[in-house]
C-alpha positions as CSV (number, residue, x, y, z in Angstrom):
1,X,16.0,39.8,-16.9
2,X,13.3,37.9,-15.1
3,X,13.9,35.7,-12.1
4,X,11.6,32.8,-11.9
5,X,11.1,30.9,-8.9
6,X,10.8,27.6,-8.7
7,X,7.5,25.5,-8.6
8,X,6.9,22.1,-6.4
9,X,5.5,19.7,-7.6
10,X,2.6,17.8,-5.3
11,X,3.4,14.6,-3.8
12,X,1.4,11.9,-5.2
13,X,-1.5,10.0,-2.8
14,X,-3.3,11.3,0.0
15,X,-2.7,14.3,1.4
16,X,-3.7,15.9,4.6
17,X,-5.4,19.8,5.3
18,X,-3.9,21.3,8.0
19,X,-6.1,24.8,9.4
20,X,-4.5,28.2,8.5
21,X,-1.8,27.2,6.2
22,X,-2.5,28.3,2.2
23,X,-4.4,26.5,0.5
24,X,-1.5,26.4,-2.5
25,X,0.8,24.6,0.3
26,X,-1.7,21.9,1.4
27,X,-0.7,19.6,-1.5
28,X,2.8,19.4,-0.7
29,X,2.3,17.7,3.0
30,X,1.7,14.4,3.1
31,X,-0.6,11.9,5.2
32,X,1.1,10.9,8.3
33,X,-0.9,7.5,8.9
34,X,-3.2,5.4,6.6
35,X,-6.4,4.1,8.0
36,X,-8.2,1.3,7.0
37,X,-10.8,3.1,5.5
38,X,-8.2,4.5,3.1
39,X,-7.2,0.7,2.4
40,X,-11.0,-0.5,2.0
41,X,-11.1,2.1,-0.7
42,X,-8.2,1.4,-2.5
43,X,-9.5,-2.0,-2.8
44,X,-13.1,-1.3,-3.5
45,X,-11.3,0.6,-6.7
46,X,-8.7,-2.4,-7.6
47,X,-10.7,-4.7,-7.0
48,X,-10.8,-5.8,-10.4
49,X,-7.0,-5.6,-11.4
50,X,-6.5,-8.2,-8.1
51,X,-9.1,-10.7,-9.3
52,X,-7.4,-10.6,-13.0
53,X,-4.3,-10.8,-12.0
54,X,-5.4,-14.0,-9.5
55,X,-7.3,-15.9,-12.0
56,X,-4.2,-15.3,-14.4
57,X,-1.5,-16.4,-11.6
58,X,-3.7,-19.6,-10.9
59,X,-3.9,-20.4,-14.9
60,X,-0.3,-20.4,-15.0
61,X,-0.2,-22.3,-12.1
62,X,-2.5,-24.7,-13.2
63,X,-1.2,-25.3,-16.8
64,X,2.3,-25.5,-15.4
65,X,0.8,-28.3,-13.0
66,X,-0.4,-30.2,-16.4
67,X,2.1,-29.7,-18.6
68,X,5.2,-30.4,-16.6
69,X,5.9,-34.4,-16.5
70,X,5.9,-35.2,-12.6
71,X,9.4,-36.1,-11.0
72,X,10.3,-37.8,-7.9
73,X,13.5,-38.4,-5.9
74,X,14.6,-40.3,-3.3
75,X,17.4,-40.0,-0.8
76,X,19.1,-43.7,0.8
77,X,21.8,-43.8,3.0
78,X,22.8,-47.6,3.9
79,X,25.6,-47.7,6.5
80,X,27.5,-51.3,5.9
81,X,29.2,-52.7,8.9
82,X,32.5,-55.3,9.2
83,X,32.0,-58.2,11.2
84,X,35.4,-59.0,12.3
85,X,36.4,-62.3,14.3
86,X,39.2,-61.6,15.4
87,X,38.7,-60.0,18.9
88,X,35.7,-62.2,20.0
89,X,36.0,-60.6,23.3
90,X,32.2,-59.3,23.2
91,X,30.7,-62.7,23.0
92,X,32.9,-65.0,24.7
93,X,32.3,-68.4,24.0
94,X,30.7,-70.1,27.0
95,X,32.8,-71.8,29.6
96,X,33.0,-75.4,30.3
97,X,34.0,-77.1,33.4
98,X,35.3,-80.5,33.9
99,X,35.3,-82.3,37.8
């Protein structure tokens, strides 16, 4: 009966090389920080998948712009108030005086 032992798999992306550890283990630790070197590359590489994927978000855009008919709303409130004459004590008439 054999025993096997069990094999890692590497972690996907960028990996760091730390001195004196095994070669066979340096795949397994992964990058602590991400500079912006590493970011300049990934976009020199994907460069092309971003500018398709622009033009074909704008397209949409666009034909959605055209195709829908436009629609507008408006919002009113008008506020209605009761003049009442009965309590005339606001304005009171003026006074008169006879001498």
């Amino acid at each position: 009966m054999s025993t096997q032992i069990p094999t890692q798999t590497p972690i996907p992306g960028p990996t760091a090389r730390i001195p004196g550890l095994a070669n066979e283990n340096q795949d397994f630790l992964p990058e602590a920080e991400i500079s912006l070197l590493d970011i300049l590359r990934f976009l020199k590489g994907a460069y092309k998948t971003i500018l398709i994927v622009g033009a074909i978000g704008l397209a949409v855009s666009i034909a959605h712009l055209a195709l829908t008919p436009k629609q507008y709303e408006a919002i009113a409130q008008i506020f209605m108030t009761q003049i009442s004459t009965v309590n005339n004590n606001l304005n009171p008439p003026p006074v008169r005086q006879y001498s």
